[in-house]
Structures are given as structure tokens and as C-alpha cells.
C-alpha positions as CSV (number, residue, x, y, z in Angstrom):
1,X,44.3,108.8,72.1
2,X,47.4,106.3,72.3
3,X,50.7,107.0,71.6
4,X,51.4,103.4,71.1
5,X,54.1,103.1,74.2
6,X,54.1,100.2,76.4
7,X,52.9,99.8,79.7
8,X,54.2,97.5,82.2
9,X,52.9,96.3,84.8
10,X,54.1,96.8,88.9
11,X,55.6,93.2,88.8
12,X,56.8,92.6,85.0
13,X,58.7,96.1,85.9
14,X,60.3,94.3,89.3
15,X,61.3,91.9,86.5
16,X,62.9,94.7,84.4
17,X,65.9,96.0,85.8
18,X,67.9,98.3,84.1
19,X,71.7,99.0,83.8
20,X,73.3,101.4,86.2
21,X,76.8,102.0,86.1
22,X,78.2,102.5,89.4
23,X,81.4,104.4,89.8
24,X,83.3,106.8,92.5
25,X,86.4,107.1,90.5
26,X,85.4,110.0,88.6
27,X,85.8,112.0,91.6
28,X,89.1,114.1,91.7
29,X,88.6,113.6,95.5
30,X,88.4,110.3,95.6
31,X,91.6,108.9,98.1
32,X,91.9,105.3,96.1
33,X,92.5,107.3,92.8
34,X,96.4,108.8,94.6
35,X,96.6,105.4,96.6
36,X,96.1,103.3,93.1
37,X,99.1,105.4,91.6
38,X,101.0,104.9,94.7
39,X,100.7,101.4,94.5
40,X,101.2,101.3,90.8
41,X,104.2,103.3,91.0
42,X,106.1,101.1,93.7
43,X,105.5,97.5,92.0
44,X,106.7,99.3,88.4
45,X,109.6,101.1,90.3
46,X,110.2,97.1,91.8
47,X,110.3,94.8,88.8
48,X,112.7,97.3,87.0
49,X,114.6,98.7,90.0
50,X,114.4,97.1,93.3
51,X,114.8,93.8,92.4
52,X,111.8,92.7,93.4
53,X,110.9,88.2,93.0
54,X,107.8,88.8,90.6
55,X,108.0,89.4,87.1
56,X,105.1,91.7,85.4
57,X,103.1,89.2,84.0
58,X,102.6,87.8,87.4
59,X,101.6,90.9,88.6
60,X,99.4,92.0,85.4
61,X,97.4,88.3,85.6
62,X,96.7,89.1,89.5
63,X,95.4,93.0,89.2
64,X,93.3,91.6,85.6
65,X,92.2,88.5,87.2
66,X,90.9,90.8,90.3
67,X,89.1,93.4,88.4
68,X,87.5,91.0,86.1
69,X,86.4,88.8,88.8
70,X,84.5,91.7,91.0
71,X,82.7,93.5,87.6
72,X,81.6,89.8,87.3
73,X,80.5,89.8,91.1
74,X,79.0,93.0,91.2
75,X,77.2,92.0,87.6
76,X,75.6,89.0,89.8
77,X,75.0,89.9,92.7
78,X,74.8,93.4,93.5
79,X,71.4,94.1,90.3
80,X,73.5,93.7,87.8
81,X,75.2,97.1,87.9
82,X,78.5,98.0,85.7
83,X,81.4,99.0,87.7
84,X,84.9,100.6,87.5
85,X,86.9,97.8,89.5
86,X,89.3,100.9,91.0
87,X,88.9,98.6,94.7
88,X,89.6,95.3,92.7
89,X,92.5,96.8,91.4
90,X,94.2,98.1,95.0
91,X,93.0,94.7,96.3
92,X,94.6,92.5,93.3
93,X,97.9,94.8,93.5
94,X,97.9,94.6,96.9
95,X,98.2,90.8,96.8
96,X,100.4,90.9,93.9
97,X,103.1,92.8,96.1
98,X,102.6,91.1,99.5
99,X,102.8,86.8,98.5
100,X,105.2,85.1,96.4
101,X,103.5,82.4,94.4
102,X,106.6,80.9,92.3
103,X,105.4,77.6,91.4
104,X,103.0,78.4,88.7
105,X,100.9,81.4,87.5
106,X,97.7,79.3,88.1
107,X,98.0,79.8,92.2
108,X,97.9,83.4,91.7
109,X,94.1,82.8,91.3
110,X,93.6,81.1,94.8
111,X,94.3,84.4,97.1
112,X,92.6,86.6,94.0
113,X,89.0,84.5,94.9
114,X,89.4,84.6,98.6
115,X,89.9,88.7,98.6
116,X,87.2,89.1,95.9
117,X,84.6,86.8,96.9
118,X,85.2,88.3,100.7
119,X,83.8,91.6,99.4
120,X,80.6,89.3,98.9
121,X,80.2,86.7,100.9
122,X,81.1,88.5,104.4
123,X,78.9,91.3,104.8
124,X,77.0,94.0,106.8
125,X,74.5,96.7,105.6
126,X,75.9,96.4,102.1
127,X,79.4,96.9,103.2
128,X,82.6,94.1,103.5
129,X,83.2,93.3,106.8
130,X,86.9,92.1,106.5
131,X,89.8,94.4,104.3
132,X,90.0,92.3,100.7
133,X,93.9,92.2,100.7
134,X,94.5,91.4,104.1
135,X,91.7,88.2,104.1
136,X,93.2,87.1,100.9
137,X,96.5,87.2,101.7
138,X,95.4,85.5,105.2
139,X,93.5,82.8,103.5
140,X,96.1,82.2,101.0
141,X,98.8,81.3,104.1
142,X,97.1,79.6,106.1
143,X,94.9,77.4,103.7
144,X,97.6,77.4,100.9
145,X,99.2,73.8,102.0
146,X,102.8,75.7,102.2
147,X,102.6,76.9,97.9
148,X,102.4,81.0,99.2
149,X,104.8,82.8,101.3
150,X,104.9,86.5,102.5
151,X,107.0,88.8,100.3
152,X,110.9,88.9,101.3
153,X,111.7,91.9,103.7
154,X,114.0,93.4,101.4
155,X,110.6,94.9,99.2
156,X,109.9,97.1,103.0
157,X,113.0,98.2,103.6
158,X,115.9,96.5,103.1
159,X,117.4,99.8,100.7
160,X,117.5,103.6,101.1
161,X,115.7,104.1,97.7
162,X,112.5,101.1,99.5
163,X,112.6,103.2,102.8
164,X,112.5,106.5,101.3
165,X,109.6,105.8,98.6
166,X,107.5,104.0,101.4
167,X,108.0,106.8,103.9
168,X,107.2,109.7,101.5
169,X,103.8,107.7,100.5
170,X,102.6,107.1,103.8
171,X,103.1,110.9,104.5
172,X,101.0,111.8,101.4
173,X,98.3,109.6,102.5
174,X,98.3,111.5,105.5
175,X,97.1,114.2,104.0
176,X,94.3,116.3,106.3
177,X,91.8,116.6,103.8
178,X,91.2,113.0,103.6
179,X,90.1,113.0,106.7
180,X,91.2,111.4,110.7
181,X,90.3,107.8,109.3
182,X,93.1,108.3,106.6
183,X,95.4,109.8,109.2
184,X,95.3,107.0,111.7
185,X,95.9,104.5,108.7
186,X,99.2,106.1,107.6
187,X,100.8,106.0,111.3
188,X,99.5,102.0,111.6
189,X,101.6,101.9,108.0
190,X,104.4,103.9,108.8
191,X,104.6,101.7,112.7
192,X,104.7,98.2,110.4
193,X,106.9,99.5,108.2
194,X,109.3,101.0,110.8
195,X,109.3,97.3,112.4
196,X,109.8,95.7,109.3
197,X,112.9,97.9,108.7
198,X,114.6,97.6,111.9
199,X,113.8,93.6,111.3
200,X,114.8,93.9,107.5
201,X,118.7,95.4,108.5
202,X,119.0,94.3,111.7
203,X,122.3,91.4,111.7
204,X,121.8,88.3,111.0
205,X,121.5,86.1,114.4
């Protein structure tokens, strides 16, 4: 008796590879979810309040341009897998905060590819070697020809309302349950950012 249902062979099946979504941000837990918000929270709080040199369609072409590009990655070369781009989008706002790019929107691209296509190209047992932001924005200087710059010190420091919102995030990052990793990572942050203040108001020379 049949019932008239298809049977593949062991290599047409290889051939055959389904769908799978791959996501971590459904997890309450998950530490990027409270870091994304962060992050989201301080360039918002920076085009409307501190001043900040970007306007929001700089910053919106960056974090879509990020998050479109590693779903496309992933889709290639990682079996063609669906993803929530929750990394892309710390990654992409990341860079969106930490370079100017004033001469045209299309340079906003360049330092977008170097993070993203990092998270593919430089690799070890499935996992990036280098941290996204920081290679992009590191590629993006020294490779840029002089069109990128590092944000102005002002954006780390330069006002009581910047010092105060960057101190009270990297104390909730340093939250126990997320583990010593976490902890260590949020003193390096609060460290730079104390140097960055001191630099930021110290008198001019």
C-alpha cells in the first residue's frame, strides 16, 4: 500500500534545505534586547536634545542599511536561515553614534559593509573574531581617505544631562545576573568614558 508521498533520496535531500528562522531575541533574558533600548534611547534623546551633528535620517539609513545587509548575509551564507538582525541593529547604531560622515549619505554605507561583512569574513568556530562596531568604525578611519571622523566629545560628556545618562546605563549593564563578562565590560565603558569626560571639559590649551 502507497500513500502517494515522496521519497527523496540521501543526496537530493542534502540538496533540499529548509527554512529555519534563527532568533535569540525572543528571550526576556537576552542582554542585547536592554542594550538595544539603551542605545536607541541615547541617539533619540541626541538628535532632539543634546545637540548631537547627525540628523535621523542619517542615523535611520545606517541601522536599516545594517540589518538588511546581515539577513542578506546570514540568507547566503550561513543555509539560508531567516534572522532577527537585533546584533545588526547595535552594530549599525553603534556606528551611527560613533563617526560623522557629513559629506553625503552614500558614505554611511562604507563603515556599514566593513562591520557587517566582518561578522563573516573573519571567523572562528562559527563565531566573529573581531567586535562589528569597533572594526567598522576602525576600517572606516583608517581606510576612509580623511571623509569619516570620530564623533565630537561633547556626545560623551561634554553636559550634565550626557554624563549622567551614560553613567546610569553603564551601571544597568552591570547588572549581576548578566553575568562577570557583562560586568567587566561596563567598568572598561565607564574607564573610556571617564577619560573622555575629563578630556571633553578640561580647558582649552
Amino acid at each position: 500500500m502507497t500513500t502517494g508521498a515522496t521519497v527523496l533520496s540521501p543526496e537530493r535531500q542534502k540538496l533540499v534545505k529548509p527554512t529555519v528562522f534563527h532568533s535569540n531575541a525572543t528571550k526576556p533574558t537576552d542582554p542585547r534586547i536592554p542594550f538595544a533600548a539603551i542605545l536607541t534611547i541615547y541617539a533619540v534623546l541626541g538628535c532632539t536634545w543634546f545637540g548631537f551633528n547627525r540628523n535621523p535620517l542619517q542615523i535611520l539609513l545606517t541601522v536599516t542599511a545594517g540589518c538588511l545587509m546581515d539577513m542578506a548575509f546570514h540568507w547566503l551564507f550561513r543555509g539560508r536561515g531567516l534572522l532577527v538582525p537585533l546584533s545588526a541593529y547595535i552594530t549599525s547604531l553603534s556606528i551611527a553614534l560613533l563617526l560623522n560622515y557629513s559629506h553625503n549619505y552614500y558614505l554611511l554605507f562604507l563603515p556599514v559593509f566593513f562591520a557587517i561583512g566582518s561578522k563573516y569574513l573573519f571567523t572562528f568556530q562559527a563565531r566573529h573574531i573581531f567586535n562589528p562596531s569597533l572594526f567598522g568604525v576602525v576600517a572606516a578611519l583608517v581606510l576612509g581617505g580623511g571623509l569619516f571622523s570620530p564623533a565630537p566629545a561633547y556626545q560623551w560628556g561634554g553636559t550634565v544631562l550626557v554624563a549622567a545618562f551614560i553613567v546610569t546605563a553603564a551601571v544597568c549593564l552591570s547588572h549581576p545576573s548578566w553575568g562577570a563578562d557583562r560586568f567587566f565590560s561596563s567598568v572598561l565603558f565607564s574607564a573610556d568614558f571617564a577619560s573622555r569626560l575629563r578630556h571633553a571639559l578640561s580647558p582649552a590649551a
